[in-house]
N, C-alpha and C positions, 0 to 999 in steps of 0.2 A: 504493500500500500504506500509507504513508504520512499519509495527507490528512487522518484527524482527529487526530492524534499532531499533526502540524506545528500543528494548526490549534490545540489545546487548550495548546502549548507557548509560542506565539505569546501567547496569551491571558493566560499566567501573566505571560511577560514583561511585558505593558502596565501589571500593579500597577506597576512601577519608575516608569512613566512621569512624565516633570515632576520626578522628587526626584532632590536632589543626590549626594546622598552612600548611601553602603549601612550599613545598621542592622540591627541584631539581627532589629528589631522587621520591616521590611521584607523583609528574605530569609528568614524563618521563614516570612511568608508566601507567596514567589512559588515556595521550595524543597517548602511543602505540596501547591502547584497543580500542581508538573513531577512530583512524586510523584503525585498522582492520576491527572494525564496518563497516567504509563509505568503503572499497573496496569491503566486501561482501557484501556490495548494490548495488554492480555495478557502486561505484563511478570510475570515472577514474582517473587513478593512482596519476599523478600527480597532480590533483587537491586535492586529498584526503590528499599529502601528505603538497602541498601550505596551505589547512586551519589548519591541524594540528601542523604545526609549526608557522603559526601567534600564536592558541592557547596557545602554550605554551610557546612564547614571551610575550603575555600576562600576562600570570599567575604567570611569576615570576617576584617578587619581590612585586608580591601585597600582602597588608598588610590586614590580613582577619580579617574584625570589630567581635566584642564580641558581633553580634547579625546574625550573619550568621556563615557558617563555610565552611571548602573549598570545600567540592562537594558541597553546593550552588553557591561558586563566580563561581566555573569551567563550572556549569550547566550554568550561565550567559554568560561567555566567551565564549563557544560551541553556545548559542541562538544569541548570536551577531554575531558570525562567519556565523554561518547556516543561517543568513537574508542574512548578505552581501554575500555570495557566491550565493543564488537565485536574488540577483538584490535589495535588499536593500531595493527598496520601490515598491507599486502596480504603473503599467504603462498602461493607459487607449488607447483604439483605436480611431484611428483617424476619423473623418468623415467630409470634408469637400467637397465642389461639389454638383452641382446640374443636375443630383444626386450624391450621393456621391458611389463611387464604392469599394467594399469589395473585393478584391480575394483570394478565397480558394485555397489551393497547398499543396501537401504530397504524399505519395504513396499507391497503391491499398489497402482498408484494412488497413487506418490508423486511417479510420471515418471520413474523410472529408465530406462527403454527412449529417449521422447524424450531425454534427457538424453543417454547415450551416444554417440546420433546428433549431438547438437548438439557435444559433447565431441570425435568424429569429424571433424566438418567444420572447429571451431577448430584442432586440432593442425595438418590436410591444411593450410590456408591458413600455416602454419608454414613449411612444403614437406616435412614428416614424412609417412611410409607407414604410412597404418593401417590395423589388419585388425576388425574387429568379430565379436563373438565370442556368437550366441545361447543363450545357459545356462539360457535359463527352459524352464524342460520341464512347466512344470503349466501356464501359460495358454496356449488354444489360439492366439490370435490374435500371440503375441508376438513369437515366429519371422518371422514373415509383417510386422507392423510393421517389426522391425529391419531386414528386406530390402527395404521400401519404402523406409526413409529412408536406406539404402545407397546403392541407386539412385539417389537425388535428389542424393545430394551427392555419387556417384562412392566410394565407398570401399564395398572388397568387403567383403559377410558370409559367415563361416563357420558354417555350421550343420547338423546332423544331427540332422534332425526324427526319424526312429526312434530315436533313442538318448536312454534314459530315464537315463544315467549323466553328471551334469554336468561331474565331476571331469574325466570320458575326453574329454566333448567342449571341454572347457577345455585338455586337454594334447593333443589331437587337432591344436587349432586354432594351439599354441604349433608345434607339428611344420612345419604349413602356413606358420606365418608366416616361421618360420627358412628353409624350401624359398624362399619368393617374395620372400623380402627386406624383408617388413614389421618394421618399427622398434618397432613400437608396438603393442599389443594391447591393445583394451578390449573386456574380458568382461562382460557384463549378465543377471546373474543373476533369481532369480526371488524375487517378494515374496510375503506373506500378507496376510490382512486386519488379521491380529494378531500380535504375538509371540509366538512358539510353540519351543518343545522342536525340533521336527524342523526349523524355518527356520533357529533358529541354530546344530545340527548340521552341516548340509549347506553354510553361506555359513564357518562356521569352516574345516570340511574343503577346502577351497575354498580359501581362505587358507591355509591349511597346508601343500596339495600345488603350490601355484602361484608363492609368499613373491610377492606382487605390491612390486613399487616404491611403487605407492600404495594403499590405499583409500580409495573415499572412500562416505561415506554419505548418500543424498539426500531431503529432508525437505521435504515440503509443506508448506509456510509455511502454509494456508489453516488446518491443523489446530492455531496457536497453542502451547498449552503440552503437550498431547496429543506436537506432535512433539519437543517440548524430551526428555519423560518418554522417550519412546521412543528417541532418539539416545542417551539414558546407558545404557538398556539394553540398545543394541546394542556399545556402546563397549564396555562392562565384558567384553563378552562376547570381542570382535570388536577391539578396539584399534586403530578404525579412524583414516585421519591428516587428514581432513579433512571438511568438510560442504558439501553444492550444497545451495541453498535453490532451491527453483522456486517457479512459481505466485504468483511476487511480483505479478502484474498482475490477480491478484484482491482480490475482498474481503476482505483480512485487515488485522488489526490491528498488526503488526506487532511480534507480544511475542517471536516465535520468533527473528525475526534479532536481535534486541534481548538477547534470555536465554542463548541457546544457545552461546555462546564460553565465559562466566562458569560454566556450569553441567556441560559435557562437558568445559571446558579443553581443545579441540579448534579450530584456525583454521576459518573460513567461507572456501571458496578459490574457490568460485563461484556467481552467483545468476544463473534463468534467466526469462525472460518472457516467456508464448508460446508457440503452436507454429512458428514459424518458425525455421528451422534457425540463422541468424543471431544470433537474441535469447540467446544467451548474454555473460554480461560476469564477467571475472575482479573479486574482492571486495575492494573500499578499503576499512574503516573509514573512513577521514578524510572521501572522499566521502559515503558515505553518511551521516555525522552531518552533516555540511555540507547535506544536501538535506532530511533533516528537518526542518531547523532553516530550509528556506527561503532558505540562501545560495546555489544552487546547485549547479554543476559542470561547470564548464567543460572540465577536462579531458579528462572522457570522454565530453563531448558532440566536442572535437576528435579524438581517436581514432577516435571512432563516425563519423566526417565521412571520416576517414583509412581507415580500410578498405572503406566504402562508395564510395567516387569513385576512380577509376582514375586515377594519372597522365598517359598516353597519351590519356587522352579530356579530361582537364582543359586540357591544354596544346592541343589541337585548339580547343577549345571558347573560349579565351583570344584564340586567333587570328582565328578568327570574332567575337567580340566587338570585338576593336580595330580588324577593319572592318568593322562595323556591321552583318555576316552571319549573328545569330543569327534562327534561323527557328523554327515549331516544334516542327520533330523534335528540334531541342537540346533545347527547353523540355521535351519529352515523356521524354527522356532523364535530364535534371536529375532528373526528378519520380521516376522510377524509381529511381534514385541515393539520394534522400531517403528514400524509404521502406524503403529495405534497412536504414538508421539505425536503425529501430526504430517502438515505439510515438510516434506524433506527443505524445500531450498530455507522458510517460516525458521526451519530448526538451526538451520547453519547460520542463518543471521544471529542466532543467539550466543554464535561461538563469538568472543573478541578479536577483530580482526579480522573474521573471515567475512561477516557484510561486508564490506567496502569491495572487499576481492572478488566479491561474487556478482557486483550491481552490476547488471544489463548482462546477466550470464544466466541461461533458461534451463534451470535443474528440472529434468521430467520426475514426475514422482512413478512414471513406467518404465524407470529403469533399471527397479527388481525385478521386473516379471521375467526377463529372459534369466534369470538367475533362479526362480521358482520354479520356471518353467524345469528348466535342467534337471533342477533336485526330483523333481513331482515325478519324471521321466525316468526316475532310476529305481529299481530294484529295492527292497528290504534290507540285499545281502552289500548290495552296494553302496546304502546311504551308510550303512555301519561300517562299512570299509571299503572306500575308496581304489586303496592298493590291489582288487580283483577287477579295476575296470580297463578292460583292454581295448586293442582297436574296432573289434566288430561290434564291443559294448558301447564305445562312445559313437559309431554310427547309429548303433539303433538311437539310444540318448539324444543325437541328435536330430534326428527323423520324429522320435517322438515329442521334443520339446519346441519342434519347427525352429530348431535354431544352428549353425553351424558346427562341424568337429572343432574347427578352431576356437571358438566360443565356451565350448565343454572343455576343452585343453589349458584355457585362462583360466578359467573360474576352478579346474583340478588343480594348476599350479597353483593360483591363489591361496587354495584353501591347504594344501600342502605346506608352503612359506609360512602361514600362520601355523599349523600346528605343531612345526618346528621349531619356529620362535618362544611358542607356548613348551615346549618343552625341554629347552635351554634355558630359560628362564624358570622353569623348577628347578633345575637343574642347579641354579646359581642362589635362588633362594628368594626370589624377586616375583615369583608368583602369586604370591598370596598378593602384594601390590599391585601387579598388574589385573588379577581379578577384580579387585576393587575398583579400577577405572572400568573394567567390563561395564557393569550393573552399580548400580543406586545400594542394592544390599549387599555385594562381596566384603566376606570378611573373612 
């Protein structure tokens, strides 16, 4: 979302480069360039203009130590700015009530339905009981979505497709959830194309008959300032307590995450990317300017590591390792572990150093499957040992995973080199450590 923001801020910072000290003359121009920056992100004007002159009330007069130099203090002054303008600190959802009631709000095509469900599966991996609650009664398909993605991730939908009364079937479902013990209730109301009279009639009344613990309102990043406008006009109305940005893994500029805290005076509590039930992540400011800025984030690259890898399979997989028994069903395992993390190129930006080296560089997240494929194409006798696969093996292997002998021969070497290095490194003593960078739980 990100990519030409980093990359034009990046830019400005290099004026600094080589000079010693910070001067009027100097930070008027690199505070011109990070102001250009943030309006072709779609920042809104005024706000772009409110951070960039804190920044360089900032910058002058500070005295730059003989162990940094001024595009580092500036790059620091911009990451403290860019927290405090998304809200300064992460702001968690409310849940109180029994049960406690969630309500969904935004407009048609914002992903409030995705959203819900995703919302659904993070609380459940909580070990919270949640009930999902169909309210949209004008799109035919929505009902029908919400109970697909029930099903996938195990958590009941309540709904009654004849009942054209949202209110009844929001206090309908509150009835059900008190009957079965559900904790938690998120209701997923119904959008427009636009904001209209009757939409915020009906999400007010809705609010009013229900007093949800939360609202929250969910805005497609892709729509820039469009969705800034529209969040204060639901606000005003709706007095919603927080904002989901989705859609962050498309092409957008990134002025909405950027504007929308400063302008609704409302937290960002979550941003989502994807359809994968998974790809939700609660919202740091501090992260997020950190990854603009090309620092990374390691943090919630560990996290994202931490809910993806099982400890019970980690600690298996530890013990095969330090006797020299990974084969590759582990491998194959690992790989599926990986990818529940998220978008691949999403994850590398998290590494320090490696955003900047990767902007305007197009990591396919389809560039396991010929490496699944391989594995999928081998044998029992073959995933467990490699060393019986010979030439007519790696032709069928290749035939059957539509991929080439040369292909099978990389990915045999590859995996060869690794188990070798893994077992040198027992050898020397060094494994127990390098397991540890394996997985989240190596110990």
């Amino acid at each position: 979302m990100f990519d030409n923001l980093s990359l034009k801020l990046d830019k400005a910072f290099q004026t600094l480069k080589g000079q010693g000290r910070i001067t009027e003359i100097n930070v008027a121009t690199t505070v011109k360039e990070i102001r250009k920056a943030l309006i072709d992100a779609d920042v809104n004007y005024k706000v772009a203009k409110e951070v960039t002159d804190d920044i360089r009330e900032k910058a002058m007069g500070q005295n730059v130590l003989t162990s940094i130099s001024p595009g580092q203090l500036l790059t620091k002054i911009t990451n403290d700015e860019l927290t405090h303008l998304m809200g300064g600190e992460s702001v968690d959802i409310t849940i109180e009530g029994n049960p406690a009631i969630i309500l969904i709000a935004g407009l048609q095509g914002s992903g409030k339905t995705t959203f819900s469900g995703k919302l659904a599966s993070y609380l459940k991996k909580q070990g919270r009981q949640v009930l999902l609650t169909a309210c949209d009664i004008y799109r035919p398909a929505a009902i029908k979505q919400l109970q697909v993605l029930g099903e996938q991730i195990g958590v009941e939908v309540y709904a009654e497709p004849e009942n054209k009364d949202a209110v009844k079937i929001a206090k309908a479902a509150i009835a059900h959830a008190k009957k079965n013990n559900h904790r938690i209730v998120i209701v997923d109301t119904a959008g427009r194309l636009a904001v209209d009279e009757e939409m915020m009639n009906e999400i007010a009344r809705l609010k009013e008959a229900l007093a949800p613990s939360e609202t929250l309102f969910v805005v497609d990043s892709m729509t820039g300032q469009d969705a800034v406008n529209t969040a204060k006009a639901f606000n005003d109305r709706l007095n919603f307590d927080g904002v989901v940005l989705t859609k962050l893994d498309g092409d957008t500029r990134g002025g909405a995450a950027l504007s929308i805290r400063r302008v609704v005076e409302k937290p960002i509590k979550f941003i989502s990317m994807g359809e994968k039930m998974e790809a939700l992540d609660r919202f740091y400011p501090d992260r997020m300017a950190s990854r603009i800025l090309g620092m990374g984030d390691v943090v919630t690259l560990v996290e994202k590591a931490q809910q993806a890898f099982d400890e019970d399979e980690a600690k298996r997989l530890n013990a095969k390792l330090r006797k020299n028994q990974f084969d590759f069903n582990d491998f194959l395992t690992q790989l599926e572990q990986v990818k529940k993390m998220g978008n691949i190129k999403d994850l590398m930006s998290m590494i320090p150093g490696v955003g900047k080296a990767m902007k305007g560089v197009d990591v396919d997240d389809n560039a396991f499957k010929p490496v699944e494929a391989i594995i999928r194409s081998m044998t029992t006798k073959e995933r467990e040992n490699p060393d019986v696969i010979n030439g007519s093996r790696k032709e069928r292997i290749a035939k059957g995973s539509g991929t080439s002998i040369q292909q099978v021969n990389q990915l045999l070497k590859q995996f060869g080199d690794m188990r070798k290095m893994m077992k040198t490194m027992n050898k020397m003593g060094g494994g127990k450590r390098a397991l540890s960078a394996l997985n989240p739980f190596g110990k």
